[in-house]
C-alpha positions as CSV (number, residue, x, y, z in Angstrom):
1,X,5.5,17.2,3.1
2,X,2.9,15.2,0.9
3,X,0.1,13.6,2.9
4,X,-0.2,10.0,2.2
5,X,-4.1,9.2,2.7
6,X,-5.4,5.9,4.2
7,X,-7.7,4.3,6.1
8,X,-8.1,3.3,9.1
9,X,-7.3,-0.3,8.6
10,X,-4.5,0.7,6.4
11,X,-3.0,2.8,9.2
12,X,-4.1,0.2,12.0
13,X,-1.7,-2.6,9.8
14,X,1.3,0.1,9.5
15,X,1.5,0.9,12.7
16,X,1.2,-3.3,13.8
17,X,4.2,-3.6,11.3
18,X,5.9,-0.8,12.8
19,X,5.3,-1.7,16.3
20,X,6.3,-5.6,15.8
21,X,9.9,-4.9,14.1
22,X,10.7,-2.1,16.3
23,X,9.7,-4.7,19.6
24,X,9.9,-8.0,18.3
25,X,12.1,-8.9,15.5
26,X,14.7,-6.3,15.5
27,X,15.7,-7.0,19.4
28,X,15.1,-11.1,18.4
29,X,18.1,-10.3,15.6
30,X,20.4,-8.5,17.7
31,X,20.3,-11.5,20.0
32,X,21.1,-13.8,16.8
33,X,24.2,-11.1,16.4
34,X,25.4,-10.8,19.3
35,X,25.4,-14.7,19.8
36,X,27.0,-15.3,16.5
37,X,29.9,-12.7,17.5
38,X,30.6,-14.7,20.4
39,X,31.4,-17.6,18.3
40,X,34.6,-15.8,17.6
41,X,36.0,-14.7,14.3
42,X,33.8,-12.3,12.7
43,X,35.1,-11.9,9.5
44,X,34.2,-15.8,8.8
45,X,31.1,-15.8,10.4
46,X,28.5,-16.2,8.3
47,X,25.7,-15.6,11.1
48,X,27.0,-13.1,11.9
49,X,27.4,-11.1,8.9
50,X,23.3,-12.3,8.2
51,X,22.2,-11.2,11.1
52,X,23.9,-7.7,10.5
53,X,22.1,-8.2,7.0
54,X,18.8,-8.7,8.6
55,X,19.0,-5.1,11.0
56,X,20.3,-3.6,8.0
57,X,16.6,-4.7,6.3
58,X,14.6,-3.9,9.6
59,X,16.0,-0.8,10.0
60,X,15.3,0.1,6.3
61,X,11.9,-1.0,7.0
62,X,10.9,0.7,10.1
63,X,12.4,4.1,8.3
64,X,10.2,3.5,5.4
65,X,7.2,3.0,7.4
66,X,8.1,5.9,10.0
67,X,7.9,8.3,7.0
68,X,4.6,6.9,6.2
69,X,3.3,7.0,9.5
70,X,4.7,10.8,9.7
71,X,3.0,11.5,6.4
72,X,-0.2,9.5,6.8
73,X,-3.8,11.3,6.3
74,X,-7.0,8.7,7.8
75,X,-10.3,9.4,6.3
76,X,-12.8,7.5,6.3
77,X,-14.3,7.2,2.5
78,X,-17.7,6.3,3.5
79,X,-18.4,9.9,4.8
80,X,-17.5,11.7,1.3
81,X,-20.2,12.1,-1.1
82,X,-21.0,9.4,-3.9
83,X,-21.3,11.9,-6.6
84,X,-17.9,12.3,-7.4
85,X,-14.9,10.8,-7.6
86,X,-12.6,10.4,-4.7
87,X,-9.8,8.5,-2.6
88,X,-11.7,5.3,-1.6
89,X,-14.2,5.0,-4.3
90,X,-14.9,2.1,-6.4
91,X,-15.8,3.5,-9.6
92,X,-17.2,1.4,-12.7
93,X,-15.5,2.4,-16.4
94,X,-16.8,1.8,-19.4
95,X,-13.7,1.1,-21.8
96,X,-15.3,3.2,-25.3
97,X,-13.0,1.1,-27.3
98,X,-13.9,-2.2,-26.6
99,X,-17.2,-2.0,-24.5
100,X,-15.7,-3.9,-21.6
101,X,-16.7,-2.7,-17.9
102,X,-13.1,-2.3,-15.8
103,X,-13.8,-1.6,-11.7
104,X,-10.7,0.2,-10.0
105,X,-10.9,1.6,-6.1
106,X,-8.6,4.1,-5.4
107,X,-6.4,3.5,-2.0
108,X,-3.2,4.6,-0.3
109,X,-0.3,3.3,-1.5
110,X,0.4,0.4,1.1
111,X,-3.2,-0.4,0.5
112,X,-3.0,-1.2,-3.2
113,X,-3.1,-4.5,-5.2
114,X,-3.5,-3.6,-8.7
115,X,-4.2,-7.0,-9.8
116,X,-7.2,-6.8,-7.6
117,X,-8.3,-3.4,-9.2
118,X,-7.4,-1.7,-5.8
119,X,-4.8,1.2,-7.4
120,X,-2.8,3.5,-5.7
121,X,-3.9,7.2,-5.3
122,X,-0.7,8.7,-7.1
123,X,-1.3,5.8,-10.0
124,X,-2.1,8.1,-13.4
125,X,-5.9,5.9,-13.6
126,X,-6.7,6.9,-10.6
127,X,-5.7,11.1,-10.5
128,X,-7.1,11.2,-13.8
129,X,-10.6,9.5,-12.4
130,X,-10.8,11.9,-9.4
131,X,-13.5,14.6,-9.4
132,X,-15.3,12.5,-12.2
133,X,-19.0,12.3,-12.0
134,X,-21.3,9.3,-13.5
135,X,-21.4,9.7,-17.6
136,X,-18.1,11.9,-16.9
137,X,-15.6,10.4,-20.1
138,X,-11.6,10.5,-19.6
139,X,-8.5,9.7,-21.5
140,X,-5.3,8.3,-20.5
141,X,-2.3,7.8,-22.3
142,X,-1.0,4.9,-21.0
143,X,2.6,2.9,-22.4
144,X,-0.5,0.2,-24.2
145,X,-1.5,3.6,-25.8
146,X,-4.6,6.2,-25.4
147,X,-7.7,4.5,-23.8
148,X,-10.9,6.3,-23.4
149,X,-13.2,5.4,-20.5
150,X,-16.5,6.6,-19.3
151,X,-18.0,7.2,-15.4
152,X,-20.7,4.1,-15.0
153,X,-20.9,3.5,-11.5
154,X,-19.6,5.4,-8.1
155,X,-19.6,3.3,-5.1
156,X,-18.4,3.0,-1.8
157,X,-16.9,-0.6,-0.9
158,X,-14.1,-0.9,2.3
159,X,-11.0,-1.5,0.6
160,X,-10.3,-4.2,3.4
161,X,-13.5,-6.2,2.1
162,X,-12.1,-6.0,-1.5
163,X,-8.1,-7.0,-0.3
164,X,-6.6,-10.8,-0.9
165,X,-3.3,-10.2,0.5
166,X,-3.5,-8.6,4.1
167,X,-0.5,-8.9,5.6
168,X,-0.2,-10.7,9.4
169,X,2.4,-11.0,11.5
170,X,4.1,-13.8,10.4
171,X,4.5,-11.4,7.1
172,X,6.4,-8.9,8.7
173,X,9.5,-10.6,10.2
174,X,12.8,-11.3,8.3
175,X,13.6,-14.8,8.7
């Protein structure tokens, strides 16, 4: 089984998500079914046959996230060393071609918003940036074509201080 590695806050939110459909809004929609079925005709109720669509969703959901949870990995970036590379690092690249700094911290994947510069672990940036040191220069062929970066800067900043879009749980339900 592959690990999936994550913070603490990152595991924290799954297991909210997890905990709130399996409690709240998956027994909330059965009661919308079963009170749409006894309005009668099921084949014509349309309700009904969105409430069935809902569960279906939910249920997809919660088995999403159980494998997650099953395959999750916390650590806790702020104890690994600075020198190098690794999941929770925010690390400073020099593009060689055109000069320009780009800043990408590697996170789970439930943790990720690219256009934020947080990239997933299994993104091909970020496994070709880990075990880099400072000065350390990579290439990646990307579908823009070959870019060439260079190590500038290794940091340690909490993914959760760098997210926009934290999900709540008014996010999680299926209305």
């Amino acid at each position: 089984m592959n690990i999936e590695p994550m913070t603490q806050e990152g595991y924290d939110k799954l297991i909210e998500e997890f905990k709130y459909l399996k409690d709240v809004e998956k027994p909330r929609v059965n009661i919308e079914k079963q009170e749409a079925a006894a309005q009668g005709d099921r084949s014509e109720n349309a309700e009904y046959h969105a409430a069935k669509e809902k569960l279906r969703h939910i249920d997809k959901r919660l088995f999403y996230l159980n494998t997650i949870i099953q395959k999750s990995q916390i650590i806790d970036p702020s104890k690994l060393s600075g020198d190098k590379v690794h999941f929770g690092s925010t690390v400073t690249l020099r593009n060689l071609e055109s000069d320009e700094e780009e800043r990408y911290t590697i996170c789970g994947v439930l943790e990720s918003e690219p256009e934020q510069g947080l990239i997933s672990l299994h993104a091909p940036l970020a496994r070709m940036m880990l075990g880099r040191g400072l000065d350390d220069q990579l290439s990646i062929l990307l579908p823009q074509g070959k870019k060439e970066y260079e190590v500038e800067k290794i940091e340690y900043i909490p993914i959760f201080e760098l997210k926009k879009k934290i999900r709540t749980l008014k996010d999680y339900g299926f209305k």
